[in-house]
C-alpha positions as CSV (number, residue, x, y, z in Angstrom):
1,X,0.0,0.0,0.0
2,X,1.4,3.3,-0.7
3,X,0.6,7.3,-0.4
4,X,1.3,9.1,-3.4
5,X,3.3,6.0,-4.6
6,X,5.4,6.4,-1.6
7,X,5.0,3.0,0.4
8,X,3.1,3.5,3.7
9,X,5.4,0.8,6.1
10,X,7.9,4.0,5.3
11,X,6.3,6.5,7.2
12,X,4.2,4.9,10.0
13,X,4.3,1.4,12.3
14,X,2.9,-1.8,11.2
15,X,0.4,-1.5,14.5
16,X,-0.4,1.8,13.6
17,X,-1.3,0.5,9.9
18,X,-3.5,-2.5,11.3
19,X,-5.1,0.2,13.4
20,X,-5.6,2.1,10.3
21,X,-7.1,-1.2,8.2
22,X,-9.5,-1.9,11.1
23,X,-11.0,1.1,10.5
24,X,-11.1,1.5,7.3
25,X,-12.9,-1.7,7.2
26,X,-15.6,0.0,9.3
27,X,-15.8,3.5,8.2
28,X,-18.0,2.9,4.8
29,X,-20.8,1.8,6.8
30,X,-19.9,4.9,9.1
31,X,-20.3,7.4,6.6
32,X,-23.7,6.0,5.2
33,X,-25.2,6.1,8.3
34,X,-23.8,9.3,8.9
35,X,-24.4,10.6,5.3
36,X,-27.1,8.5,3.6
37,X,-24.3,8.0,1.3
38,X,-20.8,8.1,0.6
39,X,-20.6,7.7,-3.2
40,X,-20.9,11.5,-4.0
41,X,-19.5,12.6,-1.1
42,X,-14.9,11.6,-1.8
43,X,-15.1,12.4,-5.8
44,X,-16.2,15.5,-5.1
45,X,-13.9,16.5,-2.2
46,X,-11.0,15.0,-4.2
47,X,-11.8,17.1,-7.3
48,X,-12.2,20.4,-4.8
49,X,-8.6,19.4,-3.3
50,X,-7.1,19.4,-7.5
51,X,-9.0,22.6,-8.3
52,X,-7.1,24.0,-5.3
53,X,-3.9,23.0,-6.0
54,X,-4.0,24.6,-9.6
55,X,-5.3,27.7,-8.7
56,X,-3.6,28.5,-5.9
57,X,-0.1,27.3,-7.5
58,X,0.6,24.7,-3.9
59,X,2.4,22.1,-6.2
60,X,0.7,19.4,-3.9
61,X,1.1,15.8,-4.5
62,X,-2.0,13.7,-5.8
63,X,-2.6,10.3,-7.6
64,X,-4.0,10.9,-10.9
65,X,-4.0,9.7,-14.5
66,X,-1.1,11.1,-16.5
67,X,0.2,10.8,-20.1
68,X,3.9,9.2,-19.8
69,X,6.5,11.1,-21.0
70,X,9.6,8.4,-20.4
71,X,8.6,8.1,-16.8
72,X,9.0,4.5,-15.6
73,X,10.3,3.8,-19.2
74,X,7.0,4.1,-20.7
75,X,5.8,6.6,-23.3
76,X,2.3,7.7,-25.1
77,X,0.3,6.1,-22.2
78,X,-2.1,7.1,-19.4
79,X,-1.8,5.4,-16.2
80,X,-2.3,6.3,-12.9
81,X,0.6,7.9,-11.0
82,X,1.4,10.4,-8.4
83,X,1.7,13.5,-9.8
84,X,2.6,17.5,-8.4
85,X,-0.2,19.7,-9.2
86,X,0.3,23.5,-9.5
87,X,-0.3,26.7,-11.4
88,X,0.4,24.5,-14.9
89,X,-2.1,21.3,-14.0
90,X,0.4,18.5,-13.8
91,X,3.6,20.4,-13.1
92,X,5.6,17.1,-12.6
93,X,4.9,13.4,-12.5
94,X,7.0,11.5,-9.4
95,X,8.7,8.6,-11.2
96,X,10.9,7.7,-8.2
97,X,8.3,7.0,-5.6
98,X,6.8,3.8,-6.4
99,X,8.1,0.7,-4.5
100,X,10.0,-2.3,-6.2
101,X,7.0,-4.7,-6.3
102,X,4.7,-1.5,-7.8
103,X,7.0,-0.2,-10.2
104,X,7.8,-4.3,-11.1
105,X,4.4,-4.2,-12.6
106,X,4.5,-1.1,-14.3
107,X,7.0,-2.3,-16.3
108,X,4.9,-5.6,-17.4
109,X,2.6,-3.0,-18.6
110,X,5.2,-2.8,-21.6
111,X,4.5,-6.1,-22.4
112,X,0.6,-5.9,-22.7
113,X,-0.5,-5.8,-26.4
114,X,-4.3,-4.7,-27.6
């Protein structure tokens, strides 16, 4: 599991993480009975967060679908990677974040024909 392609047993403890799970497990049901629903609710908030971060030029870190440029070796494709966001849209993609099993399978990706 990672944040912004950055792998989460980096930056907190593997109790902490379990902790985490648990909850998450729980926290759908949570919000609907808070909410009456939850499907409108995180699209919404995420695309709020983007708008943000472009117009106010914060150059924040989100995951979101980008056309490769050479990053992870691949070219003339969309996939979804973590990305800055500024005054531009996608002011970088992160290439170097992604941990060895995840960036593993993105380069099987080159072997995928349609």
């Amino acid at each position: 599991t990672t944040v912004a392609g950055i792998p989460v047993t980096e930056m907190i403890s593997e109790d902490k993480l379990n902790a985490i799970v648990e909850r998450t497990k729980k926290g759908g049901g949570e919000l609907v009975k808070l909410m009456g629903t939850s499907a409108l609710y995180a699209p919404g908030a995420a695309a709020a967060q983007m708008v943000e971060a472009i117009v106010k030029n914060e150059n924040r870190i989100f995951p979101c679908c980008a056309r490769l440029n050479g990053e992870y070796g691949l070219s003339d494709m969309f996939l979804g990677v973590p990305v800055k966001l500024g005054a531009n849209g996608i002011e970088a993609v992160l290439d170097k974040l992604y941990c060895t099993s995840t960036n593993n399978r993105i380069h099987e990706i080159k072997t995928i024909t349609f």
